[in-house]
VEXDREN-2710 file (C-alpha; in Angstrom, 1 decimal):
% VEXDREN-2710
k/r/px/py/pz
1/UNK/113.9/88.6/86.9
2/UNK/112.6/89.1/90.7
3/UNK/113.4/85.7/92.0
4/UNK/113.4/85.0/95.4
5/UNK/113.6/82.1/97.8
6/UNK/111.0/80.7/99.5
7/UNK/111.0/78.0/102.4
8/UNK/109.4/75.0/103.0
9/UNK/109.1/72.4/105.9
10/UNK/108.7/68.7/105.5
11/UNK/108.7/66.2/107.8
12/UNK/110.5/62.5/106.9
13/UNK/108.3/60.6/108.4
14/UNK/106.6/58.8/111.9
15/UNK/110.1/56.8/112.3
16/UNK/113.1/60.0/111.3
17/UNK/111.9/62.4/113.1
18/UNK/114.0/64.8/111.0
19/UNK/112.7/67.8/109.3
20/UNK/114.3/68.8/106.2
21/UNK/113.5/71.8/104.1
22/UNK/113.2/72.8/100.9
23/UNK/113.7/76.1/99.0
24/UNK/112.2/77.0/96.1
25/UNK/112.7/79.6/93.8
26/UNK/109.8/81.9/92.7
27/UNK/109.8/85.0/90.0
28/UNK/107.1/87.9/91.8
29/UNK/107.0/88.7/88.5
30/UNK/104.6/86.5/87.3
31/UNK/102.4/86.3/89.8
32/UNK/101.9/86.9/93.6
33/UNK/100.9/83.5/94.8
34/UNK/102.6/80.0/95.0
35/UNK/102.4/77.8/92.9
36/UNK/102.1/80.5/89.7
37/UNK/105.3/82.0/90.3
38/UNK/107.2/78.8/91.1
39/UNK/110.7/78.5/88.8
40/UNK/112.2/75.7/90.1
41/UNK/113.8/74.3/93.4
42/UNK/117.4/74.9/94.8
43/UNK/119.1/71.9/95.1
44/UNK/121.3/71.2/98.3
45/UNK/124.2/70.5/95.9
46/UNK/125.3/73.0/93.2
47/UNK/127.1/71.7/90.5
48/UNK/130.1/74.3/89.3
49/UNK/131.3/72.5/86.2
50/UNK/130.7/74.1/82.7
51/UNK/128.1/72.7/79.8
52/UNK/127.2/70.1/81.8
53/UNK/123.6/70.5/83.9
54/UNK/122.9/68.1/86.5
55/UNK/119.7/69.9/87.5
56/UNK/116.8/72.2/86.9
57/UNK/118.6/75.0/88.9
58/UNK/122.2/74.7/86.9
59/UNK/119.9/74.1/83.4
60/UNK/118.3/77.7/83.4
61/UNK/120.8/79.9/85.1
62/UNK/124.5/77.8/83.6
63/UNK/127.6/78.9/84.5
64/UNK/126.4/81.9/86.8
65/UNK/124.1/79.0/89.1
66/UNK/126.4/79.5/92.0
67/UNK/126.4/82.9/91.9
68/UNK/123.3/83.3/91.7
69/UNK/122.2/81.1/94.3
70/UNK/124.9/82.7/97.0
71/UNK/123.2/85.5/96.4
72/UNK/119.8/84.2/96.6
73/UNK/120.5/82.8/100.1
74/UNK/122.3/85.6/101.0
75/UNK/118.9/87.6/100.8
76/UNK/117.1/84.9/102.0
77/UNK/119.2/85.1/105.4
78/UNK/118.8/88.9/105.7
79/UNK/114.7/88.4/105.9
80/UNK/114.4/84.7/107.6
81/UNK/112.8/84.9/111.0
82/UNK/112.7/81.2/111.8
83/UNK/116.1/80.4/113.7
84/UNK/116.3/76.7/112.1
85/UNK/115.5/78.1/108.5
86/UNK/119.0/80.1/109.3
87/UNK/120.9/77.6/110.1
88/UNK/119.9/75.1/107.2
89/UNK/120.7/78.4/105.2
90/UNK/123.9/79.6/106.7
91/UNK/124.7/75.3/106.0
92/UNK/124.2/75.4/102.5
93/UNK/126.3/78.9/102.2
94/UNK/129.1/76.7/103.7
95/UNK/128.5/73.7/101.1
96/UNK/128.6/76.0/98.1
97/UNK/131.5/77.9/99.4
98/UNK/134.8/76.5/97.2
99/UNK/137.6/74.9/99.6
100/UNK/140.4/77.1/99.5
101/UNK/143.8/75.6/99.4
102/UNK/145.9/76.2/102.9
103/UNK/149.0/78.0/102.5
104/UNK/151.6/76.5/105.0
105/UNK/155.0/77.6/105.7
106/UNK/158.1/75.1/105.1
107/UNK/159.7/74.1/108.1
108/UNK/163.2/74.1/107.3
109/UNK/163.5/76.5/104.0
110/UNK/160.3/78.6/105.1
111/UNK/158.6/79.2/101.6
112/UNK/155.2/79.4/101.9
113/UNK/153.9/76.8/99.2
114/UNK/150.1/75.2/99.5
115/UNK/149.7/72.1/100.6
116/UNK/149.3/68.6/98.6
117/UNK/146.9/66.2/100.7
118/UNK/148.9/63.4/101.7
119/UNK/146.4/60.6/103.5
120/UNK/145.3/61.9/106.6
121/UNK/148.8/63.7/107.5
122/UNK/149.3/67.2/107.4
123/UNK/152.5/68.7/104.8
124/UNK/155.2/70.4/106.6
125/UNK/158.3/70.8/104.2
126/UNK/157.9/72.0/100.2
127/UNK/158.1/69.8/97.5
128/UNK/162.2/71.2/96.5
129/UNK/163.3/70.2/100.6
130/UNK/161.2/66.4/100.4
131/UNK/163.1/66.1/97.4
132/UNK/166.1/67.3/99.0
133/UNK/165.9/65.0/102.1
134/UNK/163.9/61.3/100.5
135/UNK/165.8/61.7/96.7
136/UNK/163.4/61.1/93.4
137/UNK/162.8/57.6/94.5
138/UNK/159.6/59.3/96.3
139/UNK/158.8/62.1/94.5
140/UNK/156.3/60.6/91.7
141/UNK/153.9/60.1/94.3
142/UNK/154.3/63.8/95.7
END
């Protein structure tokens, strides 16, 4: 299939002066001209988790949706003139980009181990040294 991504511009309205835009998907296999070719639209949220299709996009490519549209957008970025097409592009690479877990070293036994979000405060010591220092009186919660 020759899909590619194609860009649109919409205005919100008189009162948000915002301009979002849309990308749709298109096969130049079928035909040359919008709306013939037109496959379906790329959401603005990808949904990674398996047998379960939120949207049109996820429904007809499955698991291999994020993939698939990394790669679309990837291409898309190569061949985009308009600087503000680029930036909503390079922001939507960013959103589908998984979160990768921080590795941080322990301050007094200095393990590396990833880090356990804790409220808005950053880890510091392993899991083995807060056991260590608090007892188990604390450690279901960590």
């Amino acid at each position: 299939m020759d899909c590619r991504l194609q860009a649109f511009k919409l205005d919100k309205g008189i009162k948000n002066q915002e301009i979002a835009h849309r990308f749709a998907i298109v096969d130049y296999s079928r035909s040359r001209s919008y709306p013939a070719n037109f496959v379906c639209m790329l959401t603005s949220k990808v949904d990674s988790v398996k047998g379960k299709t939120t949207n049109v996009f996820g429904g007809l490519f499955g698991d291999k949706s994020i993939d698939f549209a990394v790669e679309l957008l990837n291409k898309a970025l190569m061949t985009e003139r308009y600087e503000e097409v680029k930036i909503e592009i390079e922001r939507r690479l960013k959103r589908l980009d998984p979160k990768k877990a921080e590795s941080v070293v322990c301050s007094e036994c200095k393990k590396t181990f990833q880090q356990v979000k804790m409220r808005k405060y950053r880890q510091h010591i392993c899991r083995e040294c807060y056991r260590k220092r608090f007892g188990h009186k604390y450690s279901a919660s960590y």
